[in-house]
VEXNUFI-512456 format. One record per residue (C-alpha): residue number from 1; residue in three letters; y, x, z. Coordinates in steps of 0.2 Angstrom, whole numbers, plus 2048, in hexadecimal, padded with zeros to 3 digits. Layout:
VEXNUFI-512456
+-----+-----+-------+------+-----+
!   k !   r ! north ! east !  up !
+-----+-----+-------+------+-----+
! NUM ! ALA !     Y !    X !   Z !
...
+-----+-----+-------+------+-----+
***
This chain:
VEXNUFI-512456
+-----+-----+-------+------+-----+
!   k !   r ! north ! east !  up !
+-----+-----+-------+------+-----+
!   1 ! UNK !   5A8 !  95B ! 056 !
!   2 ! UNK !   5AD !  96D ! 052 !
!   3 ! UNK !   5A4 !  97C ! 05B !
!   4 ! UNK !   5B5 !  980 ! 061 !
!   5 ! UNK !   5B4 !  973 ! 06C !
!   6 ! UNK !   5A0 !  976 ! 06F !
!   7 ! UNK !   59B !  978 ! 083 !
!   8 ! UNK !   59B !  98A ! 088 !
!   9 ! UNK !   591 !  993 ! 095 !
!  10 ! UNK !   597 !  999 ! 0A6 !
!  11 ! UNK !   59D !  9AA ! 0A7 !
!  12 ! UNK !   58E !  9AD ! 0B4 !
!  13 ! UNK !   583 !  9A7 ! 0A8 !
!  14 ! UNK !   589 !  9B2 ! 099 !
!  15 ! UNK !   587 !  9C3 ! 0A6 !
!  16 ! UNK !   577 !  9BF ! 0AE !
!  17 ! UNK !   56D !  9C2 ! 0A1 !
!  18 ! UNK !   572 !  9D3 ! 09B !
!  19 ! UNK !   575 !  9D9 ! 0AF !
!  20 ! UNK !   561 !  9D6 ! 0B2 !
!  21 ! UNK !   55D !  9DE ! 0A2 !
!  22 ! UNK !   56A !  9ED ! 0A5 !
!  23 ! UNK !   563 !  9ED ! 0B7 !
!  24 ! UNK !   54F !  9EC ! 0B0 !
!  25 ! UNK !   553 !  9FA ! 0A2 !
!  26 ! UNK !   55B !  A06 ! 0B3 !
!  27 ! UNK !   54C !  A02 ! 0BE !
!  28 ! UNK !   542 !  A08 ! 0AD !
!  29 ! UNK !   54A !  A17 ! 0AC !
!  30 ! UNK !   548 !  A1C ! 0BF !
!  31 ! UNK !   537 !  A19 ! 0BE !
!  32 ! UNK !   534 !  A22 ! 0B1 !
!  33 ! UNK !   540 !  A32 ! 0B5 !
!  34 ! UNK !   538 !  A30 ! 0C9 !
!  35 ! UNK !   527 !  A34 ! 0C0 !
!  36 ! UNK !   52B !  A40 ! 0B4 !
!  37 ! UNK !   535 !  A49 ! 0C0 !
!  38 ! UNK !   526 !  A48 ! 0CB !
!  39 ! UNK !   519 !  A4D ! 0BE !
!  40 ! UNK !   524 !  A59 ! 0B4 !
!  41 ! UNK !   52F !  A6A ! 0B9 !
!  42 ! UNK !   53F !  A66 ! 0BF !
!  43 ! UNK !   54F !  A67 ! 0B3 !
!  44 ! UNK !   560 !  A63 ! 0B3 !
!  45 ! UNK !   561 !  A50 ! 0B1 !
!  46 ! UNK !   56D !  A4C ! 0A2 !
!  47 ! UNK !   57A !  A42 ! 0A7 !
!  48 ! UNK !   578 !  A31 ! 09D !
!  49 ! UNK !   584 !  A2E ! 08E !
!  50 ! UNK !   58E !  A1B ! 090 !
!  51 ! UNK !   592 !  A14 ! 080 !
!  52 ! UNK !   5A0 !  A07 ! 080 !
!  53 ! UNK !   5A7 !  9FE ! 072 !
!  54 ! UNK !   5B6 !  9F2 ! 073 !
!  55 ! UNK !   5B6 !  9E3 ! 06C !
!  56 ! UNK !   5C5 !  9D9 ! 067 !
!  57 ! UNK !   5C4 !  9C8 ! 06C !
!  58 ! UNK !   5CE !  9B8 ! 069 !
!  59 ! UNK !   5D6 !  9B6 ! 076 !
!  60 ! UNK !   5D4 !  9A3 ! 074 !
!  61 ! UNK !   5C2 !  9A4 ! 073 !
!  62 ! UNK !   5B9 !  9A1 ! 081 !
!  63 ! UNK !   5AA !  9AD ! 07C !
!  64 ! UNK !   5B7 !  9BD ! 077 !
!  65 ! UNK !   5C5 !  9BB ! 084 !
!  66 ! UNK !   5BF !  9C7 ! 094 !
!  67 ! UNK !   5C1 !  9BF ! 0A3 !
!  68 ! UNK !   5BF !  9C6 ! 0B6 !
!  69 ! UNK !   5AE !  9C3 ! 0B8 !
!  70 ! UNK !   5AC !  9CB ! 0A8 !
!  71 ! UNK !   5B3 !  9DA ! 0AC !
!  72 ! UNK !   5AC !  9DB ! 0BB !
!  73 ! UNK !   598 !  9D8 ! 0B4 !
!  74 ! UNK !   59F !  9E8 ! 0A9 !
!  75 ! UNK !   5A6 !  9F2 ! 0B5 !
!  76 ! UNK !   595 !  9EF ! 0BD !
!  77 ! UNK !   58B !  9F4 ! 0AE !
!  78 ! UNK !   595 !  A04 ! 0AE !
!  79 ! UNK !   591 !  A09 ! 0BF !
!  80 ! UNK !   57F !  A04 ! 0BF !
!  81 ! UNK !   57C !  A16 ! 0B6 !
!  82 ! UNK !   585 !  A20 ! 0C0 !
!  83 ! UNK !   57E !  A18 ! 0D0 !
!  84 ! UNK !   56D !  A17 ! 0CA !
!  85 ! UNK !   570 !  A2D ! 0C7 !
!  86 ! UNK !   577 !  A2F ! 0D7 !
!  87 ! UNK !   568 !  A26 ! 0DF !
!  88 ! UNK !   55C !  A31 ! 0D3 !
!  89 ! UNK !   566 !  A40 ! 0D8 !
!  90 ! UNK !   561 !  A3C ! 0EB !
!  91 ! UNK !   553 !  A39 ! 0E7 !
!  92 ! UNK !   550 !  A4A ! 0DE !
!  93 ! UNK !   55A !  A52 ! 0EC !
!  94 ! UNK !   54D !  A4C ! 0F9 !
!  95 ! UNK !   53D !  A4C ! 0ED !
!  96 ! UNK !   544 !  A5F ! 0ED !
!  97 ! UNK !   546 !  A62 ! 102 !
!  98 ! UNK !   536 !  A5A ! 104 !
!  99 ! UNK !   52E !  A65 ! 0F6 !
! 100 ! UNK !   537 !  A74 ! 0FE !
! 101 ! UNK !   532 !  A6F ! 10F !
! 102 ! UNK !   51F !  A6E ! 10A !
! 103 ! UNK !   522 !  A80 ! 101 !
! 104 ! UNK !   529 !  A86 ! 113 !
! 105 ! UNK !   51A !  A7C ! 11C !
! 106 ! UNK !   50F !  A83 ! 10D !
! 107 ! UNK !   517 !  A94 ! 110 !
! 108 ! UNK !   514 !  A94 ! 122 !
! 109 ! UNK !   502 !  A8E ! 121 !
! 110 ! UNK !   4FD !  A9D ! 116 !
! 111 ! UNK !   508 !  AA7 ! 121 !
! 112 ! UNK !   4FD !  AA1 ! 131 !
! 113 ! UNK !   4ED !  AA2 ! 127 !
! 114 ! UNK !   4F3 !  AB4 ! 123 !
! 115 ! UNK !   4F6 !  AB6 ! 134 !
! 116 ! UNK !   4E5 !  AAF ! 138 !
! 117 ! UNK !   4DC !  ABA ! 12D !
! 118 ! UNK !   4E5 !  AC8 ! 132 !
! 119 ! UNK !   4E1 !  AC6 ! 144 !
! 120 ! UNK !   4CE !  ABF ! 141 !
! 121 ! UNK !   4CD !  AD0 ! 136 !
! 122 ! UNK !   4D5 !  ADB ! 142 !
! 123 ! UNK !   4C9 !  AD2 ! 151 !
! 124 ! UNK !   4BB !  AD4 ! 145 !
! 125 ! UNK !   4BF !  AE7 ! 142 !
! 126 ! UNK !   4C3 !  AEB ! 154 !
! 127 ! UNK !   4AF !  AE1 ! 158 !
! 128 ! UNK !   4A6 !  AEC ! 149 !
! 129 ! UNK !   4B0 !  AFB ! 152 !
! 130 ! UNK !   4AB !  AF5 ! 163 !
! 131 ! UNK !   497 !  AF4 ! 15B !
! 132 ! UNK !   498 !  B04 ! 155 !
! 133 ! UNK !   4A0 !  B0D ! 163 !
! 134 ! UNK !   490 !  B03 ! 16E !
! 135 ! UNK !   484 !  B08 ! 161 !
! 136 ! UNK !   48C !  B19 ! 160 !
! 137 ! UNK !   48A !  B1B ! 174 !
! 138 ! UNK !   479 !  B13 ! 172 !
! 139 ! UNK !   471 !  B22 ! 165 !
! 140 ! UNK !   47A !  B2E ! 171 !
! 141 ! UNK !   471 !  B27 ! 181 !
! 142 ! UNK !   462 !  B24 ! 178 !
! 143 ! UNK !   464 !  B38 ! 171 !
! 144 ! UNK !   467 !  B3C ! 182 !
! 145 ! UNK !   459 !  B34 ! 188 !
! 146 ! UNK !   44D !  B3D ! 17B !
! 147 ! UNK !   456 !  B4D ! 17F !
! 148 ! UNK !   450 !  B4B ! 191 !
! 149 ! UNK !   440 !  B45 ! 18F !
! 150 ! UNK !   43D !  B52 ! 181 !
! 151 ! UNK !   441 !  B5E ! 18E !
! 152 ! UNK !   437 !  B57 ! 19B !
! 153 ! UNK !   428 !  B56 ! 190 !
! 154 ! UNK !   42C !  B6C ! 190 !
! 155 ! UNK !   42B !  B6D ! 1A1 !
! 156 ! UNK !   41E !  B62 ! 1A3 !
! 157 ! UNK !   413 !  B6D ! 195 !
! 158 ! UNK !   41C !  B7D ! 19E !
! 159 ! UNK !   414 !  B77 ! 1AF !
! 160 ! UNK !   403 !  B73 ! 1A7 !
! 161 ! UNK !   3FF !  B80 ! 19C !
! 162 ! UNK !   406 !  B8A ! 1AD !
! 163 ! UNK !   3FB !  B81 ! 1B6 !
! 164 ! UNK !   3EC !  B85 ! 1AB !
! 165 ! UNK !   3F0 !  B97 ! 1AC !
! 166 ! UNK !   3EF !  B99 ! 1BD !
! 167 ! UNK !   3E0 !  B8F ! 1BD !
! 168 ! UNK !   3D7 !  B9A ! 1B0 !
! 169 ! UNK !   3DC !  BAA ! 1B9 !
! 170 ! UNK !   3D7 !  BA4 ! 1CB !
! 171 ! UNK !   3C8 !  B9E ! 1C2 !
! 172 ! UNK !   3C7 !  BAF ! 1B9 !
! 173 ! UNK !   3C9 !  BB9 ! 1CB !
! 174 ! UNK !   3BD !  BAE ! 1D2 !
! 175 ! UNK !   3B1 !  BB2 ! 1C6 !
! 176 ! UNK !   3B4 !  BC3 ! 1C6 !
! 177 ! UNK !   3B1 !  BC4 ! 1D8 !
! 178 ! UNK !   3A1 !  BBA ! 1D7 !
! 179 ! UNK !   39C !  BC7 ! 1CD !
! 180 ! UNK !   3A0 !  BD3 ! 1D7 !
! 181 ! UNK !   398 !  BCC ! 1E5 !
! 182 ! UNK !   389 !  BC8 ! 1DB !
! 183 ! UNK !   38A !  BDD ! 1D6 !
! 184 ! UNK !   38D !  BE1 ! 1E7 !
! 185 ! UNK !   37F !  BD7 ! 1EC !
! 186 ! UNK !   371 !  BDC ! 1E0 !
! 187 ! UNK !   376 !  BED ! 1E4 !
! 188 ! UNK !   371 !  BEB ! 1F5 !
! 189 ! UNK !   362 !  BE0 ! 1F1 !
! 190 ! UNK !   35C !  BEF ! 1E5 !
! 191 ! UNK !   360 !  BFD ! 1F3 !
! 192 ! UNK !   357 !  BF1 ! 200 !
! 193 ! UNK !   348 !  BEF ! 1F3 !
! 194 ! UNK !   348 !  C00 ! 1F1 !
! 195 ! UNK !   34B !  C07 ! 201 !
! 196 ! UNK !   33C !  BF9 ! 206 !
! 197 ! UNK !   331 !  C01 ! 1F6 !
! 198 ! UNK !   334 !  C13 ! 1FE !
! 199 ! UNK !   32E !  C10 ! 20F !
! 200 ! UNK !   320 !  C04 ! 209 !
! 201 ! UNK !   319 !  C12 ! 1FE !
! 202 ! UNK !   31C !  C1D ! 20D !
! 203 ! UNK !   312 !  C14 ! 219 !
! 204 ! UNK !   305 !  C12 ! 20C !
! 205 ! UNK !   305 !  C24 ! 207 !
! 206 ! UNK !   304 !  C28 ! 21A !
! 207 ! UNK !   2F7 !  C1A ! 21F !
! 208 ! UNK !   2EC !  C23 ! 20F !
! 209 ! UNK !   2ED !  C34 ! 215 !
! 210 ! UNK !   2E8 !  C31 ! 228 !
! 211 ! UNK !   2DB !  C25 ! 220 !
! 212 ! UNK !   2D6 !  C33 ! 214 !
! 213 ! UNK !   2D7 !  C3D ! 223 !
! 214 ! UNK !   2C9 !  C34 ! 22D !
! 215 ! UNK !   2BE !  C32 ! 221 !
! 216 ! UNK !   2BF !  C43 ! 21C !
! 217 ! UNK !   2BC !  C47 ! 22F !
! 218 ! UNK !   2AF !  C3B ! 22E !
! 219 ! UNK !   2A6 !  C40 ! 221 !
! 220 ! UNK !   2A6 !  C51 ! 226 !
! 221 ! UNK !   29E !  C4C ! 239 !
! 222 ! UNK !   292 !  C40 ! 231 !
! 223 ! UNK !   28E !  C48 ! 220 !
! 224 ! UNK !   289 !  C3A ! 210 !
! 225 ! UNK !   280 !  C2C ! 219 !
! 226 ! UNK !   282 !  C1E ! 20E !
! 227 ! UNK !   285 !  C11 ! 21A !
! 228 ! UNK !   292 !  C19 ! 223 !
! 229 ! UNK !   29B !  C1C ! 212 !
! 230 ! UNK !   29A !  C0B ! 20E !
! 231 ! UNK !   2A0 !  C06 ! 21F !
! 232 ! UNK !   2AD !  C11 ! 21D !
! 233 ! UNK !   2B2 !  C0A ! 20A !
! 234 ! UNK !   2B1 !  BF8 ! 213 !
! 235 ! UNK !   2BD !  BFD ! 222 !
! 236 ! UNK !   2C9 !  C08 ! 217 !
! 237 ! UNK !   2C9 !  BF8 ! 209 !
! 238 ! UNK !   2CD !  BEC ! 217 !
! 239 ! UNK !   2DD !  BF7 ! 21D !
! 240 ! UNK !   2E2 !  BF8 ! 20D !
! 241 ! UNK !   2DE !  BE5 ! 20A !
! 242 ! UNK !   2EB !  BE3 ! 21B !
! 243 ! UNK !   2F6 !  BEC ! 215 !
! 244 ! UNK !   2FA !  BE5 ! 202 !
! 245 ! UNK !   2F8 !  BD5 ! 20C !
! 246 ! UNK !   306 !  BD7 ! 217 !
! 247 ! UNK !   30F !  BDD ! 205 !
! 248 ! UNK !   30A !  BCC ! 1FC !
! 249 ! UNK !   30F !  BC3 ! 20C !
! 250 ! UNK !   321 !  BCB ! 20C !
! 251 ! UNK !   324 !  BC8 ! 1FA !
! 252 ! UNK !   31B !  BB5 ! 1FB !
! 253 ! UNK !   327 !  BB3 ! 20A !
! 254 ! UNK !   338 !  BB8 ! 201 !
! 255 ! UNK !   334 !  BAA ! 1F3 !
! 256 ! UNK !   32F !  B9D ! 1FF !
! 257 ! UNK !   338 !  B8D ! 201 !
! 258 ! UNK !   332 !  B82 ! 211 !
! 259 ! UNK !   333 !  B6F ! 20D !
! 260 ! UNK !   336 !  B62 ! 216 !
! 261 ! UNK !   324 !  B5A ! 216 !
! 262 ! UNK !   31F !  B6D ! 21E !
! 263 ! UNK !   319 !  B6A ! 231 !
! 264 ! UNK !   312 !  B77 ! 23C !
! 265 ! UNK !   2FD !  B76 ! 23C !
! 266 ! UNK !   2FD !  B75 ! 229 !
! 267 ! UNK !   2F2 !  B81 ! 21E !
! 268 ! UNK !   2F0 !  B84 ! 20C !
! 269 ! UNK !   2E3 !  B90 ! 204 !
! 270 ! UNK !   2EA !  B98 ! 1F5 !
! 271 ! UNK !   2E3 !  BA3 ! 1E5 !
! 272 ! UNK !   2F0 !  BAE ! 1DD !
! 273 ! UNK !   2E9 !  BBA ! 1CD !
! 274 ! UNK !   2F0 !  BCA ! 1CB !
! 275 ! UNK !   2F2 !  BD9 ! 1BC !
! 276 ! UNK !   2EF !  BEA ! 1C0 !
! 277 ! UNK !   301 !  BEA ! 1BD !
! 278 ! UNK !   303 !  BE1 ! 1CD !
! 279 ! UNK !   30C !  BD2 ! 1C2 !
! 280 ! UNK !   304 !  BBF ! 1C7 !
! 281 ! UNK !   2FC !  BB6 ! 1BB !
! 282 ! UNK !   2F8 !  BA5 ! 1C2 !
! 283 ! UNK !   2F8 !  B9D ! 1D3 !
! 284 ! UNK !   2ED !  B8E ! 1D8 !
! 285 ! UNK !   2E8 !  B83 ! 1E8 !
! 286 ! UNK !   2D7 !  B85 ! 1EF !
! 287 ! UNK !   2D7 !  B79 ! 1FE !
! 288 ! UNK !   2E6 !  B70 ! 200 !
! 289 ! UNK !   2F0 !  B6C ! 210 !
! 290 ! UNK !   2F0 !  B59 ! 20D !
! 291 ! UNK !   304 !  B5C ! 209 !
! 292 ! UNK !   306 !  B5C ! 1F7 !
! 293 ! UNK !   317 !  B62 ! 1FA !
! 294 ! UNK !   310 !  B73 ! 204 !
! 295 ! UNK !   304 !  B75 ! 1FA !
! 296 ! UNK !   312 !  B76 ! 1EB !
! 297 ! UNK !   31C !  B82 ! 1F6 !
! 298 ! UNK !   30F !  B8F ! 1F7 !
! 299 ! UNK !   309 !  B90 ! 1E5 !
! 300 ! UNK !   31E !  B8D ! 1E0 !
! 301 ! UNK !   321 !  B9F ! 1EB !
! 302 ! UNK !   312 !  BA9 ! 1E7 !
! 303 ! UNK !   317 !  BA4 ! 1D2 !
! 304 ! UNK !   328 !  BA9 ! 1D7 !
! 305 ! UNK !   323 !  BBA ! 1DE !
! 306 ! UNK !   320 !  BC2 ! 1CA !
! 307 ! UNK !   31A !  BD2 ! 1CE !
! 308 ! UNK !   314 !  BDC ! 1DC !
! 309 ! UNK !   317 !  BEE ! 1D7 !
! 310 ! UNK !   30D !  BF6 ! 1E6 !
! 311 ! UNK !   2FF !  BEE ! 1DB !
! 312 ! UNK !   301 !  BF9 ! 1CE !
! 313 ! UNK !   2FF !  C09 ! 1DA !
! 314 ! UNK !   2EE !  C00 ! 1E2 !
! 315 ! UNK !   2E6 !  BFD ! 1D0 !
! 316 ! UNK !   2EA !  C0E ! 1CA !
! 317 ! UNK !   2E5 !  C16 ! 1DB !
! 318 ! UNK !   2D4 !  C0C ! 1DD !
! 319 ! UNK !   2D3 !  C01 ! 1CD !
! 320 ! UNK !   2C0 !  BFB ! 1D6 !
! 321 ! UNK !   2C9 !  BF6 ! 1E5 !
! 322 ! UNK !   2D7 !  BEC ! 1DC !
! 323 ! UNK !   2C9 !  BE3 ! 1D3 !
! 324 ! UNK !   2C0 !  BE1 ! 1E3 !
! 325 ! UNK !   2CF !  BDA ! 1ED !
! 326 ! UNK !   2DD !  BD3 ! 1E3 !
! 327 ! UNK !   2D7 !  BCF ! 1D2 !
! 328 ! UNK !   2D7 !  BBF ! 1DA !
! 329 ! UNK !   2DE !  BBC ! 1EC !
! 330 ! UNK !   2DD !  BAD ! 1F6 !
! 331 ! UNK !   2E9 !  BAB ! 202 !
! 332 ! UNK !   2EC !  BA0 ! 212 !
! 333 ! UNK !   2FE !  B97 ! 216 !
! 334 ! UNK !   304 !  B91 ! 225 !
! 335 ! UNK !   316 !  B88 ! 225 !
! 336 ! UNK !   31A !  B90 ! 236 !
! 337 ! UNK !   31B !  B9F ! 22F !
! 338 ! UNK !   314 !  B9E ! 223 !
! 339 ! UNK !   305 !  BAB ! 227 !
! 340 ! UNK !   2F6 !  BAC ! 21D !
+-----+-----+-------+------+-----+
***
């Protein structure tokens, strides 16, 4: 049998073929442009070049005479491409709204953060401001407050040292009148002793001369006797014994001191020793009073005493009856009034 005559295929069968393979290779392609377009910058897409060449069939053959199907299976292949760049075109077209849409939601975002700092910066700069106005009213108050207790501190060293000023001159008045006072007072005390020194040495004086007197007047009515001149030394020594008595009495009763032990009925014998110069020299108990207390008293005021000045006129008037008499005395005290 001749291949003339030889079974041939179906015209679906002859175009399925290459349509799944033109169809396979265009997927291809879209995949690949869809991820370098997604991966690389974008560019013009070239438009795709179609080739076609004609070929002359027989027009008895059944494999070169075109039939509807044929041509239709071409007509598809040659739209396929253009369909295929529409679809990419679209797809670029909405890959590119989306992009630009994320570039405007980008945009806004950093825009909004802007915004966000700007505000958080300007809150933060107006808080610093806010803390450094509080610490700038703070130092001023606490400036303030220094100032004022500074100043207070003056016042109160003003008032003070004021204080102390009128103190030291009212104590300084105070001591200036004490010492007056004490001037005044000693004054008086020395006129006193002096005045009291002048009329003692005027009664003595005078009790001398009318003593002097009646002995003389004695002695001339009963001439030399020795007994009567020894009477009469014996009477004149005892007035002269009373009276330097009464004179160690009034100095003894200046200086004494009663205590409170002292009750009336007591009696303490003391001996006192005595200078020319009428200055005491020691001072001791001879018979006690039973009241240790009294008894210290008495000897405390007779020590006290010093000197006795009139004693010095007695031991240079009759140095014998100074020896005789007050050498040593021994005296008698009684806490009434204290006689002796």
């Amino acid at each position: 049998m001749s291949t003339r005559y030889q079974h041939r295929p179906a015209a679906s069968e002859r175009y399925s073929s290459p349509l799944l393979k033109a169809v396979g290779l265009h997927l291809l392609v879209a995949i690949l442009l869809f991820a370098s377009f997604s991966r690389a910058p974008q560019f013009e897409p070239a438009r795709p070049i179609v080739q076609a060449t004609l070929v002359q069939l027989d027009s008895m053959s059944p494999s070169t005479t075109p039939t509807d199907q044929n041509i239709a299976g071409e007509a598809q292949q040659s739209r396929s491409p253009r369909a295929d760049e529409e679809a990419l075109e679209k797809q670029r077209e909405q890959q590119q709204a989306a992009e630009a849409a994320r570039a405007a939601q980008t945009e806004q975002a950093r825009q909004a953060e802007a915004q966000r700092k700007a505000a958080e910066a300007e809150r933060q700069a107006a808080a610093e401001a806010q803390e450094q106005q509080k610490a700038a009213e703070a130092a001023a108050a606490a400036e303030r407050r220094k100032a004022a207790e500074a100043q207070a501190a003056r016042e109160r060293a003003a008032a003070e040292a004021e204080r102390k000023k009128a103190e030291e001159e009212a104590r300084r008045k105070a001591q200036e009148e004490a010492r007056r006072k004490a001037a005044e007072e000693a004054e008086r005390k020395a006129a006193q002793e002096a005045e009291r020194r002048r009329e003692q040495e005027r009664v003595a004086r005078e009790q001398r001369e009318r003593e002097a007197a009646k002995a003389s007047a004695l002695s001339e009515l009963l001439g030399e006797e020795t007994e009567y001149q020894q009477a009469q030394a014996d009477r004149i020594g005892d007035q002269v014994a009373a009276s330097f008595d009464d004179v160690i009495r009034r100095y003894v009763s200046q200086q004494w001191r009663r205590p409170p032990t002292a009750r009336n009925g007591m009696v303490v014998e003391v001996r006192l020793s005595m200078l020319p110069t009428g200055q005491i020299t020691d001072a001791v108990v001879i018979r006690s009073s039973g009241d240790p207390g009294f008894d210290q008293s008495a000897v405390q005021a007779v020590k006290n005493v010093g000197r006795i000045p009139e004693m010095q006129q007695l031991s240079s008037e009759n140095p014998a009856e100074f020896n005789r008499l007050y050498r040593q005395r021994n005296l008698r005290f009684r806490p009434e009034d204290l006689s002796f």
